[in-house]
MIVEX-798484 format. One record per residue (C-alpha): residue number from 1; residue in three letters; x, y, z. Coordinates in pm, whole numbers, plus 50000, padded with zeros to 5 digits. Example, Ala and Ser with C-alpha at 12.3 -4.5 7.8 and 13.67 -1.06 7.14 Angstrom:
REM MIVEX-798484
PT   num   residuo       x       y       z
PT     1       ALA   51230   49550   50780
PT     2       SER   51367   49894   50714
This chain:
REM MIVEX-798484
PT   num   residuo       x       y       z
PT     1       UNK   49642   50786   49157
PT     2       UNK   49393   50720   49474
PT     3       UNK   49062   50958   49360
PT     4       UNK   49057   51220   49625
PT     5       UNK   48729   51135   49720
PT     6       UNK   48845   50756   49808
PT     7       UNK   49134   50918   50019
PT     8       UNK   48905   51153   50215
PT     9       UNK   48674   50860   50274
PT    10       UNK   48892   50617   50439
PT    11       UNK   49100   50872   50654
PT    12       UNK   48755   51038   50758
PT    13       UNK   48627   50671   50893
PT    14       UNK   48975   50644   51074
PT    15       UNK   48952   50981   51199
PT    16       UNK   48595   50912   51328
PT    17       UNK   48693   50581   51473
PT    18       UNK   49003   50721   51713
PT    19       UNK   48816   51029   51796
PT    20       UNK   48412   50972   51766
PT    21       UNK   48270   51277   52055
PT    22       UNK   48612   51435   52043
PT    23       UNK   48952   51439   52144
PT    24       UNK   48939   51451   52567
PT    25       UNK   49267   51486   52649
PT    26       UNK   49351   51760   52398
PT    27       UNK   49028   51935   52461
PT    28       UNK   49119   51902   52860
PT    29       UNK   49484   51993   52839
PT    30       UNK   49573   52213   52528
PT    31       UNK   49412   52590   52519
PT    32       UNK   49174   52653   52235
PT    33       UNK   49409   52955   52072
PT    34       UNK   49742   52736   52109
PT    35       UNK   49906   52668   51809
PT    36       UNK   50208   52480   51739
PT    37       UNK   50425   52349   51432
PT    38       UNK   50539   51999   51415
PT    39       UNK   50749   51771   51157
PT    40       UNK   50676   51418   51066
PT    41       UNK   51019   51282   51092
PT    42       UNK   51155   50891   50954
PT    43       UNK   51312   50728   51210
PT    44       UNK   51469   50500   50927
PT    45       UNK   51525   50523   50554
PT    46       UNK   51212   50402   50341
PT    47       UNK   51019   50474   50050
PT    48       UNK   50736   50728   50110
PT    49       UNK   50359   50677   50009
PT    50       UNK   50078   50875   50181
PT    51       UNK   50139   51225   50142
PT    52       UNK   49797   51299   50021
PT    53       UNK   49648   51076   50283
PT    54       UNK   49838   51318   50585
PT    55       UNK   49733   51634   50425
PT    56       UNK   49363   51466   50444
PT    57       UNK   49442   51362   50805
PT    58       UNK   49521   51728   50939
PT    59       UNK   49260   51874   50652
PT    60       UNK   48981   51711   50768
PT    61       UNK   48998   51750   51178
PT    62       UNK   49108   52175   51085
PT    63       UNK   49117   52348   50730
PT    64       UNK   49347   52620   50872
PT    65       UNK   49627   52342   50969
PT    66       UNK   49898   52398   50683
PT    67       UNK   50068   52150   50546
PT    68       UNK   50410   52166   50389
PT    69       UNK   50524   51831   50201
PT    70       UNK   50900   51829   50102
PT    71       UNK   50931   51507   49931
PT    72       UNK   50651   51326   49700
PT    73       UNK   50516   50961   49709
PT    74       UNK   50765   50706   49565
PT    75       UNK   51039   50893   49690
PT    76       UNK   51317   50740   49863
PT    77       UNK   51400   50871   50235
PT    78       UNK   51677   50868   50507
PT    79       UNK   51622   50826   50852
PT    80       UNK   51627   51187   51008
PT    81       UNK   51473   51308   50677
PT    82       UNK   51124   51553   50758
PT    83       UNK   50849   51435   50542
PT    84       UNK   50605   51669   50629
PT    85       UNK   50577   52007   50818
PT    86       UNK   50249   52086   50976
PT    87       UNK   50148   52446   51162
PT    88       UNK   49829   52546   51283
PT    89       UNK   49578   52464   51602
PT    90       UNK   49743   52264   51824
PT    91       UNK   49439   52096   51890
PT    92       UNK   49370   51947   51543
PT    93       UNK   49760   51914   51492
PT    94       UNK   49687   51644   51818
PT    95       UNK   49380   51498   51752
PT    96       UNK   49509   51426   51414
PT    97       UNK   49886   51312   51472
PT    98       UNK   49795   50930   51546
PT    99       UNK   49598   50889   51222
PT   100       UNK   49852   51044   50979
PT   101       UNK   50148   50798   51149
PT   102       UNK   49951   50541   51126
PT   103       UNK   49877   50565   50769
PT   104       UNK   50232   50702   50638
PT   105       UNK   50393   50439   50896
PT   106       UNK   50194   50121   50694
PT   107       UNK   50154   50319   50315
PT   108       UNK   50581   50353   50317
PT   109       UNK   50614   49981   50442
PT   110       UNK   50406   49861   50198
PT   111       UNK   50587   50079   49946
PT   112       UNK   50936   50037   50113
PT   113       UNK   50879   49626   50089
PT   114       UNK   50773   49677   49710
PT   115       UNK   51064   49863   49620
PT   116       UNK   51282   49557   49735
PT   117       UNK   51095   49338   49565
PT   118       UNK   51109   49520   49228
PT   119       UNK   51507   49569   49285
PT   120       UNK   51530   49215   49314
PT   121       UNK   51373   49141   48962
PT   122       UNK   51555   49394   48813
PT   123       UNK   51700   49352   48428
PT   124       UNK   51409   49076   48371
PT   125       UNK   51136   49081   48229
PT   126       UNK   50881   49004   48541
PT   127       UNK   50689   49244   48664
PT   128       UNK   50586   49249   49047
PT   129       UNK   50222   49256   49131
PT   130       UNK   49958   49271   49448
PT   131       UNK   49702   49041   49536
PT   132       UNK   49323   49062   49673
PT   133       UNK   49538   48989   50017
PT   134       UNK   49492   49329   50148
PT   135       UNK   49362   49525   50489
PT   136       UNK   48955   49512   50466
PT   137       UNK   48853   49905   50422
PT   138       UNK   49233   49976   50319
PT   139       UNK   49268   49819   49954
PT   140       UNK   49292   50164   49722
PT   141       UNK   49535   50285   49968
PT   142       UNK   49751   50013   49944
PT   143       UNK   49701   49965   49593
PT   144       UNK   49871   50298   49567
PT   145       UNK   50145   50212   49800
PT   146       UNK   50253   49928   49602
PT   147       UNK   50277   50149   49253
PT   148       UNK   50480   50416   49454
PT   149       UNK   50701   50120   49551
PT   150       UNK   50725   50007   49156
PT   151       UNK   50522   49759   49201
PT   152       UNK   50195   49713   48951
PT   153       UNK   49813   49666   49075
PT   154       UNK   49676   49335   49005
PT   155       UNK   49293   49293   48950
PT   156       UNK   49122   49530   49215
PT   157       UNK   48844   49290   49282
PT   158       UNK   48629   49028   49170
PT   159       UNK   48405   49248   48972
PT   160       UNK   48682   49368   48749
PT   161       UNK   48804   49030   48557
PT   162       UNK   48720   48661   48558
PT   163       UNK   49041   48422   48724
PT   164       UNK   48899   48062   48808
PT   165       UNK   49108   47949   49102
PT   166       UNK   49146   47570   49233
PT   167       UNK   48819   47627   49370
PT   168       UNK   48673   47714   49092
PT   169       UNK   48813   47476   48912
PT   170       UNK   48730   47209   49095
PT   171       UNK   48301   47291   49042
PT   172       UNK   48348   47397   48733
PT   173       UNK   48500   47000   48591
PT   174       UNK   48245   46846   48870
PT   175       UNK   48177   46488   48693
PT   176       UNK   48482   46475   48469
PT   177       UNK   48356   46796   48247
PT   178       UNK   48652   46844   48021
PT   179       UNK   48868   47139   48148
PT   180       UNK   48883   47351   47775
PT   181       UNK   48552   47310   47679
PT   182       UNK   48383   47460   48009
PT   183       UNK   48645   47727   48003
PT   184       UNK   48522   47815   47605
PT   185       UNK   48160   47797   47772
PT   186       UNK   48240   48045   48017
PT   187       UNK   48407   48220   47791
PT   188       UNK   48095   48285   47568
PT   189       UNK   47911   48420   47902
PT   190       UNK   48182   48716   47950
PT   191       UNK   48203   49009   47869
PT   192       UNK   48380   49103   47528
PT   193       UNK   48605   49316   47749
PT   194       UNK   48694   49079   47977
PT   195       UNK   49018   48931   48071
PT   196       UNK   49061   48537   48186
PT   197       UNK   49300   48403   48408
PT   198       UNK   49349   48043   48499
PT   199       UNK   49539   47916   48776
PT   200       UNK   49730   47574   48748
PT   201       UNK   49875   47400   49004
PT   202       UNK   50034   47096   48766
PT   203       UNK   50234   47176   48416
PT   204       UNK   49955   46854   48232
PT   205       UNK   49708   47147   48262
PT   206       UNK   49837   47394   48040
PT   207       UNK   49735   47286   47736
PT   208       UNK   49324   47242   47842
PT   209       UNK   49369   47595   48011
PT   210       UNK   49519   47711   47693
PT   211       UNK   49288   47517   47461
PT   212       UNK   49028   47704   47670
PT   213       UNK   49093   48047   47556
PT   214       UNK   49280   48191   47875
PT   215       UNK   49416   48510   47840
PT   216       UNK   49688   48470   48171
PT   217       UNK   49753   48113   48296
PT   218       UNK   49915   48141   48666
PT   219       UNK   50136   47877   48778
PT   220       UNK   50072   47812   49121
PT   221       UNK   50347   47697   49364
PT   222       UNK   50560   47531   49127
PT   223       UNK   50945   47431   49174
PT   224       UNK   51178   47649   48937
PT   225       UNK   51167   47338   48721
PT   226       UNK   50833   47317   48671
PT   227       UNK   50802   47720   48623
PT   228       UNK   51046   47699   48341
PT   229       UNK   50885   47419   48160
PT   230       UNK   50562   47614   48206
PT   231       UNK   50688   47892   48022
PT   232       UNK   50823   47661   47733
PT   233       UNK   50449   47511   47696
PT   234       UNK   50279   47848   47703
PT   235       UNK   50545   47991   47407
PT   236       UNK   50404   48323   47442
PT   237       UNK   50066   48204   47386
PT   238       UNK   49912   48379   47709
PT   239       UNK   50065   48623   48001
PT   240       UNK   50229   48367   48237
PT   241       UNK   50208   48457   48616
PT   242       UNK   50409   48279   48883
PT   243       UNK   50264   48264   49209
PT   244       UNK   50298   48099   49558
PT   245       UNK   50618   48052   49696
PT   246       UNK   50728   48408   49649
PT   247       UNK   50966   48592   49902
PT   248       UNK   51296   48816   49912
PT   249       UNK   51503   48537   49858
PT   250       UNK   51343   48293   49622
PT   251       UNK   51191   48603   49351
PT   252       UNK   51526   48651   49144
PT   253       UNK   51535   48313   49092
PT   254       UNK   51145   48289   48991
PT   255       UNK   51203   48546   48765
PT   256       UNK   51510   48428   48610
PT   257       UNK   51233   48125   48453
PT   258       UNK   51124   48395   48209
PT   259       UNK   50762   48421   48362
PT   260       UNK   50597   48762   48307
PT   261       UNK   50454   48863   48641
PT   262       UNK   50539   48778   48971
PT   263       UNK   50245   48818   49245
PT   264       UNK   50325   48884   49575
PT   265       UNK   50053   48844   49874
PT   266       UNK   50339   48947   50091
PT   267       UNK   50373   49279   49973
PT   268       UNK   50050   49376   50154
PT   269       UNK   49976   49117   50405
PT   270       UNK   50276   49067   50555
PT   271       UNK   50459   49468   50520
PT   272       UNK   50600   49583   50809
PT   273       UNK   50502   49978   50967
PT   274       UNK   50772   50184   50938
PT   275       UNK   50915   50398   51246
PT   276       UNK   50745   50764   51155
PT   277       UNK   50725   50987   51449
PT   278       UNK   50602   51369   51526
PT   279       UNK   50794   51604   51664
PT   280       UNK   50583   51881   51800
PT   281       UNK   50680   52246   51927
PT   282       UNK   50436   52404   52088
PT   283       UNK   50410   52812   52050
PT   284       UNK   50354   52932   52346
PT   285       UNK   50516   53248   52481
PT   286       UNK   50747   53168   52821
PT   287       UNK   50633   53376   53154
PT   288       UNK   50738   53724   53156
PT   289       UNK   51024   53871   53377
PT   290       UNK   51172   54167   53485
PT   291       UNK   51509   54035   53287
PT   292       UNK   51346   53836   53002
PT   293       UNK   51410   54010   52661
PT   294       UNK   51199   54031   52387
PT   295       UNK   51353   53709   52185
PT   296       UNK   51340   53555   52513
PT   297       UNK   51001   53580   52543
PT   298       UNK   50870   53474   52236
PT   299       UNK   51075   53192   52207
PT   300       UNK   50900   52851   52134
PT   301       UNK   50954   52602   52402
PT   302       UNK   51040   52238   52220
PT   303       UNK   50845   51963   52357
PT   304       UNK   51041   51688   52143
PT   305       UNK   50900   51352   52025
PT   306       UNK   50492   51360   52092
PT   307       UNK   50374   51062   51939
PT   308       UNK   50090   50910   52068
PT   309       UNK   50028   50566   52193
């Protein structure tokens, strides 16, 4: 779970960046002592993620904003289904609308797009994972998205485990260096608690990689061929990750090789939003007439779909 802290963080910098001396055009329009109630409504079915990150959203511009959240992250949703109720200032309800969508809208498609993923791979033994591949400032949040999708959270950065890449690679046996023993050498400069990965992009590399004390070995864009083969040479010998080449269509088939994790940049680069809107009524009582009855009167006056562009 996202630390609070994280989650007030991120939405605070979003809330300063759409609204940094104020919101103008609910300060100008909408009286001080209006209130209103709104719902955050799907427009089509999904799987929710952010419902911490709204009640920050609404939180942080106005502490007396309530919010009411029906359904819990990782939930699956209908379109029509209300997946939040809000009530309090309108002003804050405003200010903050655009910031709340636009987290829920890109959270759920990250977690609506993982949940498809993990569907596909179901009844084998792969497990789908995230990349590095995510939104600069956004990572924890989509980290979380893809877990309430089913997904699991790959390394959350380079401080947190040692994977030599082709890039890596390629300084690292600089002058024909031998693959396994530099890999043993950097091995002895780790951490005790550290984990190694190795990506391959050729099944003749295994056995150096492997020779070299890797913990994971990832094969990198190979045919299904190759992937199987991979796993045959590993034997169980380290975690094998298949990567590169990974969509909605090819994954069952990846899977089906019998390697043990799938990652997927897609699942945050390429997500799409999904269709969230607010629907806003506003409380204010209607004009007063000589024929107007009480219930009349105090009746709220709908104002329909008020998201913001």
């Amino acid at each position: 779970m996202t630390d609070a802290r994280e989650i007030d963080r991120v939405v605070g910098a979003a809330l300063d960046e759409d609204a940094p001396w104020g919101d103008l055009t609910g300060e100008t329009l909408i009286p001080e002592a209006a209130t209103a109630t709104a719902e955050l409504v799907a427009r089509e079915p999904g799987v929710l993620s952010g419902v911490r990150v709204v009640e920050a959203a609404f939180r942080l511009v106005d502490p007396r904003i309530v919010v009411e959240t029906p359904l819990p992250d990782g939930a699956a949703f209908a379109a029509g289904d209300v997946l939040a109720r809000v009530s309090g200032p309108a002003r804050g309800i405003l200010r903050a609308e655009r910031i709340a969508l636009n987290f829920v809208q890109r959270m759920s498609g990250v977690a609506t797009l993982t949940a498809a993923y993990v569907a596909a791979v179901a009844g084998t033994r792969a497990r789908i994972v995230d990349t590095r591949k995510t939104t600069p400032g956004l990572r924890s949040l989509e980290r979380q998205a893809v877990r309430d999708g089913g997904g699991r959270n790959h390394r959350r950065s380079l401080s947190d485990a040692v994977m030599a890449k082709d890039n890596h690679l390629a300084v690292l046996t600089a002058g024909g260096r031998d693959l396994a023993e530099a890999l043993r050498e950097a091995r002895e400069r780790m951490p005790h608690t550290a984990h190694l990965e190795v990506e391959v992009d050729r099944v003749d590399q295994i056995d150096a990689v492997l020779a070299g004390g890797a913990d994971t070995i990832m094969l990198d864009n190979f045919t299904l061929p190759e992937l199987r083969e991979g796993v045959a040479r590993i034997a169980g010998r380290a975690i094998v990750e298949a990567s590169g080449g990974v969509s909605l269509d090819t994954v069952a088939a990846i899977a089906a090789t019998g390697v043990d994790v799938i990652s997927v940049g897609a699942l945050t680069h390429s997500a799409r939003a999904l269709d969230v809107g607010l629907d806003v009524v506003i409380e204010t009582p209607a004009p007063a007439t000589a024929t107007a009855t009480a219930t009349d009167a105090a009746a709220p006056t709908p104002a329909g779909s008020r998201e913001q562009p």
